[in-house]
C-alpha atoms as a printed R data frame, in Angstrom:
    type eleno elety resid chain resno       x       y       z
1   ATOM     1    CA   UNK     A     1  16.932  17.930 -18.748
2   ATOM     2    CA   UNK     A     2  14.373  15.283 -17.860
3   ATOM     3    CA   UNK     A     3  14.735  13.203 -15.049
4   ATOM     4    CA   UNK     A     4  11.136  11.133 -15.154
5   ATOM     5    CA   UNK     A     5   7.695  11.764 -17.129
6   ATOM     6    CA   UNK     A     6   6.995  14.625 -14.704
7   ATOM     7    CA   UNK     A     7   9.397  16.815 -13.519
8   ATOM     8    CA   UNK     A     8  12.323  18.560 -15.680
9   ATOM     9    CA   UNK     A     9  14.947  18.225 -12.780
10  ATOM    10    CA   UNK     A    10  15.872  16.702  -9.522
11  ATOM    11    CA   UNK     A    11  12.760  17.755  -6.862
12  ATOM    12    CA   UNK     A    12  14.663  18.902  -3.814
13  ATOM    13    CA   UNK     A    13  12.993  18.617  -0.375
14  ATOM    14    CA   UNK     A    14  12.930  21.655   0.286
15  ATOM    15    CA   UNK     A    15   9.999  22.131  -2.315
16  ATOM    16    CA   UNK     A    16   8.280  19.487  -0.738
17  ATOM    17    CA   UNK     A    17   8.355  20.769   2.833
18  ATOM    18    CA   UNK     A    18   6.968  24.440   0.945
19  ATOM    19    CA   UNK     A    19   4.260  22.736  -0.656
20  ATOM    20    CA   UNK     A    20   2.964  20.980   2.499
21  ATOM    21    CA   UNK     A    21   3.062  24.220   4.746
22  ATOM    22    CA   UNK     A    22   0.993  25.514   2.246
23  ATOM    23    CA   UNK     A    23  -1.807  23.221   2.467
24  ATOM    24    CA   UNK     A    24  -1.847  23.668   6.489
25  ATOM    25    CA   UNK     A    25   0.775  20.834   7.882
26  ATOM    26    CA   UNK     A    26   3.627  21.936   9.594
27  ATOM    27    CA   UNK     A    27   5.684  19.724   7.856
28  ATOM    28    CA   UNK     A    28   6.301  16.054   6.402
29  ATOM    29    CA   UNK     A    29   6.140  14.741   9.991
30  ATOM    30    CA   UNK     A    30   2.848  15.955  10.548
31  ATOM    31    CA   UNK     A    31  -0.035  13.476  10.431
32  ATOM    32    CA   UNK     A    32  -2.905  15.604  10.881
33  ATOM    33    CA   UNK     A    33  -5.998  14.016   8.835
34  ATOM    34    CA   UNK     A    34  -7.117  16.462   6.094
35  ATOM    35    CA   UNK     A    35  -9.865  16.399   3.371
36  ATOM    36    CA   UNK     A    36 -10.232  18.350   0.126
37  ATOM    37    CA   UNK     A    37 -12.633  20.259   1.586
38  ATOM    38    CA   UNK     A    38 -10.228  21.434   4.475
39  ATOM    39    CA   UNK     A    39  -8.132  22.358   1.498
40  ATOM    40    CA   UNK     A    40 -11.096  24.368   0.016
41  ATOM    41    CA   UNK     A    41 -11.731  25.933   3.055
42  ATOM    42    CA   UNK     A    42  -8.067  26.902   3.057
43  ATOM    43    CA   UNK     A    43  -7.438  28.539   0.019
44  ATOM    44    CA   UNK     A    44  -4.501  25.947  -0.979
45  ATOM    45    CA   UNK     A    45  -3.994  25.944  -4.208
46  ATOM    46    CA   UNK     A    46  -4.579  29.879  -4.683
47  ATOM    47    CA   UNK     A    47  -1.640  29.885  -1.606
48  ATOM    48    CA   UNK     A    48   0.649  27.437  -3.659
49  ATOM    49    CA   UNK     A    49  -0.140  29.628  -6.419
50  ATOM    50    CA   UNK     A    50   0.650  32.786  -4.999
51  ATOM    51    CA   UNK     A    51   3.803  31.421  -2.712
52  ATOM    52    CA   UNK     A    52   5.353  28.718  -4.979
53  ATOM    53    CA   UNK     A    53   3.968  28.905  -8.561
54  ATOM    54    CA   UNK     A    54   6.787  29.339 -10.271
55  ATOM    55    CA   UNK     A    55   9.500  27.149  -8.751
56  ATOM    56    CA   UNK     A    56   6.516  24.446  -9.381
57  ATOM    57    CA   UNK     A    57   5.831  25.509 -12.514
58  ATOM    58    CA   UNK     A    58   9.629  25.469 -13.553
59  ATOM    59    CA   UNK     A    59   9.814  22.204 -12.203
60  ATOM    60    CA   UNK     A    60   7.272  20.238 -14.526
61  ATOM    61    CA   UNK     A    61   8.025  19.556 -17.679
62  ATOM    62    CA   UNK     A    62   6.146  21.897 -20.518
63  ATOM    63    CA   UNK     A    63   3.045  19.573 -21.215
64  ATOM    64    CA   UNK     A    64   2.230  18.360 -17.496
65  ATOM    65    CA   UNK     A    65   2.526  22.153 -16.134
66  ATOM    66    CA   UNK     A    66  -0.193  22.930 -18.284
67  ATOM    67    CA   UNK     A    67  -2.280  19.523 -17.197
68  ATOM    68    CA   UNK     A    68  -1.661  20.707 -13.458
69  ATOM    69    CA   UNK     A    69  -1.577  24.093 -13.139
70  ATOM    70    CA   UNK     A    70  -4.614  25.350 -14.963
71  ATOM    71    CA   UNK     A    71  -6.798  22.989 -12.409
72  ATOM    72    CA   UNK     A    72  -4.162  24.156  -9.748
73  ATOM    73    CA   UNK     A    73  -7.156  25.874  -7.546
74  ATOM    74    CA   UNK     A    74  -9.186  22.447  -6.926
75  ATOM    75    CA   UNK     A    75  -8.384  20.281  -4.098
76  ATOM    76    CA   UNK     A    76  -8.114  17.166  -6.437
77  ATOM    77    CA   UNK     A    77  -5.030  18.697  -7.765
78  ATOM    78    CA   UNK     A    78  -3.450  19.764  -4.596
79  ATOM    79    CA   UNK     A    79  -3.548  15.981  -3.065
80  ATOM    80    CA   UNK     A    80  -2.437  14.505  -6.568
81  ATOM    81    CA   UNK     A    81   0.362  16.983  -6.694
82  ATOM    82    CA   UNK     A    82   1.634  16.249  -3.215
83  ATOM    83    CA   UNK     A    83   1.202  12.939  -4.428
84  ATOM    84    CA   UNK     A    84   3.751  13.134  -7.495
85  ATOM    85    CA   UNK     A    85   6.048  15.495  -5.077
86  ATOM    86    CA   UNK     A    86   6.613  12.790  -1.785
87  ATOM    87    CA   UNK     A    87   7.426   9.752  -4.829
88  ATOM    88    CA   UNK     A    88   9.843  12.048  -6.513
89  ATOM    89    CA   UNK     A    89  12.089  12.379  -3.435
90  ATOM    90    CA   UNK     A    90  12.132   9.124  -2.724
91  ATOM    91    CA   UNK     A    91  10.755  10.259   0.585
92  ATOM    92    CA   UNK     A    92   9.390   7.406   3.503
93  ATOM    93    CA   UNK     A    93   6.643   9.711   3.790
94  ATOM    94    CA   UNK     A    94   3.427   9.127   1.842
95  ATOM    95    CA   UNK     A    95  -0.237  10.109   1.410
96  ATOM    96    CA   UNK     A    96  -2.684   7.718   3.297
97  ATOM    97    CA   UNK     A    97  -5.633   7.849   2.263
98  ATOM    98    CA   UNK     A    98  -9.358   5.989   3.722
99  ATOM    99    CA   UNK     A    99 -13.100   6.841   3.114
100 ATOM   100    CA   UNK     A   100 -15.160   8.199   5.532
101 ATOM   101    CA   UNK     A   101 -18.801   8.474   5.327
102 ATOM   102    CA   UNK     A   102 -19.825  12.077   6.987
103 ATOM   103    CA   UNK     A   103 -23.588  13.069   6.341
104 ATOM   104    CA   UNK     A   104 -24.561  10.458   4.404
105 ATOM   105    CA   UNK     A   105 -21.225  11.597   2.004
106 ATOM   106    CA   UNK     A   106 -18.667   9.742   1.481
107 ATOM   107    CA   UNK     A   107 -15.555  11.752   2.285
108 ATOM   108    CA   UNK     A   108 -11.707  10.713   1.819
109 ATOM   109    CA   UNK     A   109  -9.732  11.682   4.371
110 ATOM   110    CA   UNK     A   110  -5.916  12.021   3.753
111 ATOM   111    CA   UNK     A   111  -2.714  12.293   6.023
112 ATOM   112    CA   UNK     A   112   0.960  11.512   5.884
113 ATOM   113    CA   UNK     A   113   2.352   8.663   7.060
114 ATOM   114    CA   UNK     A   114   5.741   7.301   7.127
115 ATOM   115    CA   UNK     A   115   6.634   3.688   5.527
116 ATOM   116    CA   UNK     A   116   9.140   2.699   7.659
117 ATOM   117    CA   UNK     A   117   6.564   2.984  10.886
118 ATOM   118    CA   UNK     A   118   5.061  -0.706  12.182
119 ATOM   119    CA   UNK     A   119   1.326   1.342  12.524
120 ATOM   120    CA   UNK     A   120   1.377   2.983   9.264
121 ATOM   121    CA   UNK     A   121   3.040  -0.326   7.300
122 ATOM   122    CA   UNK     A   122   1.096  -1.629   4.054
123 ATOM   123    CA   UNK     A   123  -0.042  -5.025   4.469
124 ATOM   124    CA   UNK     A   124   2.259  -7.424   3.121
125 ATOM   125    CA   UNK     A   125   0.496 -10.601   0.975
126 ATOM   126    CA   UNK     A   126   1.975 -14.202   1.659
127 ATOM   127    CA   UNK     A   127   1.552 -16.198  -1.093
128 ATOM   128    CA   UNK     A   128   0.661 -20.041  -0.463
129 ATOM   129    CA   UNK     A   129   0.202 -22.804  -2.349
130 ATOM   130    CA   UNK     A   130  -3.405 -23.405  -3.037
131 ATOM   131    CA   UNK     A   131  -5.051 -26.716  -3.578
132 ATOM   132    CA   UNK     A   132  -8.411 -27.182  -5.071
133 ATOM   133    CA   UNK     A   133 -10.235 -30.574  -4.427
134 ATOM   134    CA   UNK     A   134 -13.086 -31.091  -6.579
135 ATOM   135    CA   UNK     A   135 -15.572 -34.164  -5.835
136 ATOM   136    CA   UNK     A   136 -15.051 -36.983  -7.951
């Protein structure tokens, strides 16, 4: 049965908490700064792969599994993934991200961050009347 234009049934958290051990947090709580090329250097998606494939997998609908998991190995993936996972649980916990330029590269860093923190809150947008003058 399809519950949204991604995932066949309800994501439990569970999932989530086995995705993000695999790419080197200890859990949703963590908010250790990563990059994709941390998650290179890890191996992640050849370790979600190899220790979660196919409860992933089953979890996708037909035509996104195959949009996803035949690019599983690069780090793009992984962070877009954990992306799609955190908004499916409804979870207050979700990916930050900023640029960083690191030897003359620019570099995006990620982390998780919880919503319902005052340091890690979005910036919320007033909106004011505005009044124009122009010279007569």
């Amino acid at each position: 049965m399809k519950i949204n234009q991604l995932f066949r049934h309800v994501i439990e958290p569970d999932l989530v908490e086995r995705y993000v051990h695999c790419i080197g947090l200890t859990g949703t709580d963590d908010a250790k700064e990563f990059t994709k090329h941390h998650l290179a250097e890890l191996n992640a998606g050849q370790r979600i792969l190899d220790l979660m494939g196919h409860d992933l997998a089953n979890a996708y609908l037909p035509c996104k599994r195959l949009a996803y998991f035949d690019r599983l190995p690069e780090s793009k993936v992984v962070v877009v993934i954990l992306r799609q996972l955190l908004k499916a649980i409804n979870s207050p916990v979700f990916l930050q991200s900023r640029e960083k330029n690191s030897a003359e590269r620019k570099v995006f860093v990620y982390r998780l961050a919880r919503a319902d923190r005052p340091c890690c809150s979005t910036m919320k947008w007033v909106q004011a009347p505005v009044v124009i003058y122009f010279p007569a």
